[in-house]
KOLBA-712932 format. One record per residue (C-alpha): chain; x, y, z. Coordinates in Angstrom, 3 decimals, always signed. Layout:
R; votor; x; y; z
R; A; X; Y; Z
...
This chain:
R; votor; x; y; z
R; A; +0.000; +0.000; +0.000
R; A; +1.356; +3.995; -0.779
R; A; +2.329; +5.552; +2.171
R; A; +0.110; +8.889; +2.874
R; A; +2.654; +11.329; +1.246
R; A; +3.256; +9.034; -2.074
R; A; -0.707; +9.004; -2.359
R; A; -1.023; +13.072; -1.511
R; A; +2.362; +13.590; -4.531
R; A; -0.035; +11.501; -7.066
R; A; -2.926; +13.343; -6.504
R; A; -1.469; +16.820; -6.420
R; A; +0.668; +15.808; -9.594
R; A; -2.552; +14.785; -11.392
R; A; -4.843; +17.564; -10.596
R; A; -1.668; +19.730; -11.449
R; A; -1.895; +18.058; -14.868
R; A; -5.168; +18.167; -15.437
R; A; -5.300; +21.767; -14.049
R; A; -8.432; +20.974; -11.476
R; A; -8.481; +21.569; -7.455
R; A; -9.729; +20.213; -4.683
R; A; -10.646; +21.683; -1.226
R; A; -11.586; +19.561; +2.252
R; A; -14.211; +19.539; +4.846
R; A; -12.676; +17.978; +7.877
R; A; -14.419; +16.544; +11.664
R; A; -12.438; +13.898; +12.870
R; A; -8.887; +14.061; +10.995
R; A; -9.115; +17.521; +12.250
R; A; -7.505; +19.344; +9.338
R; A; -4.708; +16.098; +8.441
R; A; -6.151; +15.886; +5.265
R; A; -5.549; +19.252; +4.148
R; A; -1.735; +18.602; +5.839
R; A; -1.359; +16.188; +3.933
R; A; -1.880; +17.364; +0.930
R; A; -0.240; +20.609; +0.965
R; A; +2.647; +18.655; +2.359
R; A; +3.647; +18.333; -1.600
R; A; +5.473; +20.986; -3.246
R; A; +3.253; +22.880; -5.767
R; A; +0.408; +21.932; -3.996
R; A; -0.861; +25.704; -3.801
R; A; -1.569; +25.496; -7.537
R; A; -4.533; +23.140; -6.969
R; A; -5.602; +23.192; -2.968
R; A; -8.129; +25.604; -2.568
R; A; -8.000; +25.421; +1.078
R; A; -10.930; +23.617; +3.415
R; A; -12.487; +23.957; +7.115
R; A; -11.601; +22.191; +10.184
R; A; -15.141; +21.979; +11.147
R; A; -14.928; +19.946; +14.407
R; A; -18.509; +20.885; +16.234
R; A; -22.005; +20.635; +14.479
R; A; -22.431; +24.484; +15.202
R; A; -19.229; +24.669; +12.866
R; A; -20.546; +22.249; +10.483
R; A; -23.722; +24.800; +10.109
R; A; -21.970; +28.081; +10.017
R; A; -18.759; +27.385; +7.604
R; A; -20.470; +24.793; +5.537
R; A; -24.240; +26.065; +5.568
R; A; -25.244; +22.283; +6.589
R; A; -28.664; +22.575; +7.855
R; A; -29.084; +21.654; +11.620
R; A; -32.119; +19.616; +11.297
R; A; -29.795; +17.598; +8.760
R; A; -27.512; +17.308; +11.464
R; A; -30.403; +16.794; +14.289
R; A; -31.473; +13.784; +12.271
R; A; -28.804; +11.775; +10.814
R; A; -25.719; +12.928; +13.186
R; A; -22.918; +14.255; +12.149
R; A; -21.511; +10.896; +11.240
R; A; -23.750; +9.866; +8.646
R; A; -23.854; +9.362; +5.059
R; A; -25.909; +12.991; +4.460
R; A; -23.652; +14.549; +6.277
R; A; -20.608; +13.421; +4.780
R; A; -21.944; +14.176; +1.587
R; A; -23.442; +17.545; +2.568
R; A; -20.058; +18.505; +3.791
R; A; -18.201; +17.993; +0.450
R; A; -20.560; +18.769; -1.769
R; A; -20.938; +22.434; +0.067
R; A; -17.462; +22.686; +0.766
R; A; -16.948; +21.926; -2.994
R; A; -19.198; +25.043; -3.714
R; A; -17.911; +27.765; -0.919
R; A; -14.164; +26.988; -2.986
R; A; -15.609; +26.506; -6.391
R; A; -13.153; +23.603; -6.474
R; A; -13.309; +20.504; -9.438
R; A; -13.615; +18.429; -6.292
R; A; -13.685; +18.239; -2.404
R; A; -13.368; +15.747; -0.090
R; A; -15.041; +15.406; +3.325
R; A; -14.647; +13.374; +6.471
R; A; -16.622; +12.964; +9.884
R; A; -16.698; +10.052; +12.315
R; A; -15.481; +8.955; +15.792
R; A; -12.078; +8.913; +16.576
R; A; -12.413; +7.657; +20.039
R; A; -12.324; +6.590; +22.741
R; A; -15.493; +5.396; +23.184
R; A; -18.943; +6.038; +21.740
R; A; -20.524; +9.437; +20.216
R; A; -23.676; +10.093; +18.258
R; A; -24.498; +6.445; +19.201
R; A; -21.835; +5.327; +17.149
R; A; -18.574; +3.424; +18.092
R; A; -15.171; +4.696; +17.759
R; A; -14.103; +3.834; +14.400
R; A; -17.273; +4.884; +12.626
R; A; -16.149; +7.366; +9.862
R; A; -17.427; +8.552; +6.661
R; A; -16.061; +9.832; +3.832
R; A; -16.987; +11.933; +0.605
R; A; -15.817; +12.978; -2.145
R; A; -17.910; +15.347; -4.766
R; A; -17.432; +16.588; -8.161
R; A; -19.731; +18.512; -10.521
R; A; -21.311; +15.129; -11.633
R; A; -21.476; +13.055; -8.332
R; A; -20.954; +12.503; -4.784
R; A; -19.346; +9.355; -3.705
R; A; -20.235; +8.590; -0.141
R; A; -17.736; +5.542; +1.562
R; A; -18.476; +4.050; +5.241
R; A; -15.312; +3.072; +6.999
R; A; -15.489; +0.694; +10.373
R; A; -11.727; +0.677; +11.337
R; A; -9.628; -0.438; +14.390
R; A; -7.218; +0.891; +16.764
R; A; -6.514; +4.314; +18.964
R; A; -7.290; +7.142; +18.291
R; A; -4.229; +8.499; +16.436
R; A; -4.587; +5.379; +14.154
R; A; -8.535; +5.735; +13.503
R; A; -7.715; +9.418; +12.239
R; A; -4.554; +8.003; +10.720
R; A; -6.181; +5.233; +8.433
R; A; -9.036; +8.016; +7.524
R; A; -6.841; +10.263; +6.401
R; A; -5.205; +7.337; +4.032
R; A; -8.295; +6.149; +3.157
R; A; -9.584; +9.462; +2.368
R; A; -6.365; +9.859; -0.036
R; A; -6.286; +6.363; -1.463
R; A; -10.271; +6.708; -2.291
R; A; -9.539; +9.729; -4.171
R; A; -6.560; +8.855; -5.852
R; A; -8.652; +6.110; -7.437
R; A; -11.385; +8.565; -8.697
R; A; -8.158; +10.499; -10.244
R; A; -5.967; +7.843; -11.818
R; A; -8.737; +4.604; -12.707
């Protein structure tokens, strides 16, 4: 498997290529993501930039998510997830965006156990929405999202 920074130099050399950006929504990795990927030189050509939006109130006032969306799906759900990049996608006017929410741990939140994460990735076209029940700490929950979240849209990038 590519280590985190060989998956964030594809995807920054590809969108370079094709001359489209991206921009990130983040909950649980916390702004990683967007570290990640701006960890790659000439990354400024194509990240846009994203939110670190940790609470719901966040989620509603950066990303104009609508609380009863929040109120009855949780913040770790599918519509959520999908919400967040989609409108995150928008705000930037990016080609893409990618979102993630879920629980890093310890223990339970929304009802749901730690390792409970979704992801999302939008374009113009589509929203891809990806549930992810993974293992470990904390650290490597938000770890393993953050690959996940790169690997997922590497694939969308580079079939």
């Amino acid at each position: 498997m590519k280590t985190e920074l060989e998956l964030a130099t594809g995807i920054i050399k590809q969108l370079r290529k094709s001359g489209k950006t991206v921009a990130v929504a983040e909950s649980l990795t916390g702004g990683g993501l967007g570290a990640a990927l701006t960890e790659v030189a000439g990354s400024s050509e194509v990240f846009l930039g994203g939110f670190t939006t940790y609470s719901d109130v966040s989620k509603s006032k950066l990303l104009e998510i609508p609380k009863r969306l929040i109120t009855k799906h949780t913040a770790v759900s599918e519509e959520v997830a999908r919400a967040m990049a989609e409108n995150v996608r928008q705000i930037f006017k990016s080609d893409f965006a990618i979102s993630t929410t879920g629980v890093a741990g310890p223990g339970k939140a929304y009802g749901k156990k730690a390792g409970t994460v979704w992801l999302a990735i939008a374009s113009k076209k589509e929203t891809i929405a990806i549930e992810l029940a993974l293992a470990g700490d904390r650290a490597t929950v938000r770890k393993a999202t953050i690959e996940s979240a790169l690997a997922a849209f590497s694939r969308i990038l580079i079939p």
